[in-house]
C-alpha positions in Angstrom: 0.0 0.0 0.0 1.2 3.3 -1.1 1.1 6.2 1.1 -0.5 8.0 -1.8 -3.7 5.8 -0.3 -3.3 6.9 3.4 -5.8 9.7 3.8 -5.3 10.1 7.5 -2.6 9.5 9.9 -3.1 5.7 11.0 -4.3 6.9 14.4 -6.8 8.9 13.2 -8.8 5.5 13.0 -8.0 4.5 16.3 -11.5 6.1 17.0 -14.6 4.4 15.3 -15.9 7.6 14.1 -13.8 8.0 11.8 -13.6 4.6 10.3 -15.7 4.5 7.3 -16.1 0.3 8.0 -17.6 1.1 11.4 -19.9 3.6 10.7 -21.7 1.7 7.2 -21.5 -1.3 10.4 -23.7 0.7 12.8 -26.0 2.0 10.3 -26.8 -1.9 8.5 -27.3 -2.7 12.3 -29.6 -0.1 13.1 -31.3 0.0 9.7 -32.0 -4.0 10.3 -33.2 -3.8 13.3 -35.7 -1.0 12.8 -36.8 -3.0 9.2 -37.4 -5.7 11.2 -39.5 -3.9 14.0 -41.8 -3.7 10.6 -41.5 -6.9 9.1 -41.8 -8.5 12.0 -45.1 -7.6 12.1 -46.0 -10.0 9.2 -43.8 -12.4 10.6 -40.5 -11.9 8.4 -37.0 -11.8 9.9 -34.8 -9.3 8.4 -32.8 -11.7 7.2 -35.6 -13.6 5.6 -36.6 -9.9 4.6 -32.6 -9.8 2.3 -33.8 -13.3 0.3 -37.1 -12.2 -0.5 -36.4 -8.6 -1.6 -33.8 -10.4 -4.1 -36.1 -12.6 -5.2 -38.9 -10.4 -5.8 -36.6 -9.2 -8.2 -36.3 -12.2 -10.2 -37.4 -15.0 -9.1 -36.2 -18.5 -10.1 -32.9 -17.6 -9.6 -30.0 -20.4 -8.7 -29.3 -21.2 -5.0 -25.6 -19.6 -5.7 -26.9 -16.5 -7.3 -29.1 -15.7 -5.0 -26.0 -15.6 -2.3 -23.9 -13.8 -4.1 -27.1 -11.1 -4.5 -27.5 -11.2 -0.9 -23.8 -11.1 0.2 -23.6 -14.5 2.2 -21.4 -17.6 2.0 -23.4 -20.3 0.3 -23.7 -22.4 3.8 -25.3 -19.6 5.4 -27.7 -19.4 2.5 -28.8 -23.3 2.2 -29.4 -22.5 6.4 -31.4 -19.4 5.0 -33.4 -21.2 3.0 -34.7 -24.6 5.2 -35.8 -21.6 7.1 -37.5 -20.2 3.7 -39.1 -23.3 2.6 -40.5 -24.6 6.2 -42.2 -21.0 6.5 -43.8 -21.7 3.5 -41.8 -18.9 1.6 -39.8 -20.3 -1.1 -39.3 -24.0 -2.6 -36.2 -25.2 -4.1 -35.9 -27.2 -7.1 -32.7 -28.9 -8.7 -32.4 -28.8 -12.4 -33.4 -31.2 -14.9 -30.1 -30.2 -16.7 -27.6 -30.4 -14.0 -28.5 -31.5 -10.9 -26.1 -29.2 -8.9 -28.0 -26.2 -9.3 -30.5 -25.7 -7.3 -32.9 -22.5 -8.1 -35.2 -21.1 -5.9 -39.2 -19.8 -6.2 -41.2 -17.9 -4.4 -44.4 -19.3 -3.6 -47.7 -17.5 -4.0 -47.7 -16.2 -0.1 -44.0 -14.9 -0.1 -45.4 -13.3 -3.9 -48.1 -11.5 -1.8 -46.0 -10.4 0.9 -43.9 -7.5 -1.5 -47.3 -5.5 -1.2 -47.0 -5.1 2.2 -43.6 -5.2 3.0 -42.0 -2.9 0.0 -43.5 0.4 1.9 -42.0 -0.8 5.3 -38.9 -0.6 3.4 -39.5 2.9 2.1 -40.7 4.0 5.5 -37.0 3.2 6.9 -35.7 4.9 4.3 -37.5 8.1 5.1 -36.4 7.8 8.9 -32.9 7.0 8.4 -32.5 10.3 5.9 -34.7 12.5 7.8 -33.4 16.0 8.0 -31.3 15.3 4.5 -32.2 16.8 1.0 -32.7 14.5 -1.9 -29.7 15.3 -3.1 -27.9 15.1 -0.3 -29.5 11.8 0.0 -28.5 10.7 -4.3 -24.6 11.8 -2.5 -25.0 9.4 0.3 -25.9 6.5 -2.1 -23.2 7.8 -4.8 -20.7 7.7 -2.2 -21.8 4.5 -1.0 -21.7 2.4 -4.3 -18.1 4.3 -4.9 -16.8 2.7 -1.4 -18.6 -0.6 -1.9 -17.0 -0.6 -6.2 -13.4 0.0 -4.1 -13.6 -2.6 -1.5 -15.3 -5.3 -3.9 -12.1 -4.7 -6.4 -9.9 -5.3 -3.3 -12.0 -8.6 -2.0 -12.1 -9.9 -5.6 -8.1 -10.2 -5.0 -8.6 -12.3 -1.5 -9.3 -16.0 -1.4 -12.3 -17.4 -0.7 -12.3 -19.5 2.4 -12.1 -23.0 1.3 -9.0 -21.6 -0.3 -7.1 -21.1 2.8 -5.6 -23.5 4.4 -6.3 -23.8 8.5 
């Protein structure tokens, strides 16, 4: 690393307030938690909430897509979804054509949810920008996708965990 990169003094960071990783951290915490206060109330997780959303985007798509969409290692996915399919929310199916993907529907009820759980979304959104301008808000997000494009050219680099040896 070039100290071209180095912004700050390295113990500048030494206080979470000014680390950019700890501050997107508390906000996904806080954001979940107050989603889920909602979704709750139709008895949907937050993290069921993540699977769904993606998949009320397209639908039918494979078990491995649908992880990489949500961010999660595929064993914390197949986890995710026996939780899915025994609430009735999804069903998997393995492919005629090769039997190692598995892709994943919504079923009718999960289909029926998005009506009422699509505002809930939007109403988080208006809490967690309150007192922001719209385009202060399009900054935020701007900002956000340029850290998140960084990082995911960095993580691209690392290896995977079954790569490493323990």
């Amino acid at each position: 690393m070039s100290d071209k990169r180095i912004r700050q003094p390295a113990d500048y960071y030494r206080s979470p307030e000014n680390s950019i990783g700890y501050l997107t951290r508390i906000v996904f915490r806080n954001f979940s938690r107050v989603l889920e206060k909602y979704t709750l109330q139709h008895d949907i997780s937050a993290g069921q909430w993540r699977f769904l959303r993606q998949l009320w985007i397209e639908d039918g798509i494979t078990q491995r897509e649908l992880s990489e969409r949500v961010g999660m290692r595929e064993p914390t996915t197949v986890v995710a979804l026996k939780g899915l399919e025994a609430a009735g929310l999804v069903r998997r199916e393995k492919s005629e054509v090769d039997r190692r993907k598995i892709y994943i529907h919504l079923t009718p009820f999960a289909r029926e949810l998005e009506t009422n759980l699509a505002p809930l979304n939007a109403e988080v959104h208006a809490i967690a920008t309150a007192g922001m301008s719209d385009e202060e808000v399009e900054t935020l997000q701007r900002l956000l996708r340029q850290v998140i494009g960084n990082l995911s050219e960095e993580a691209r680099k690392l290896p995977t965990i079954t790569d490493v040896r323990a």
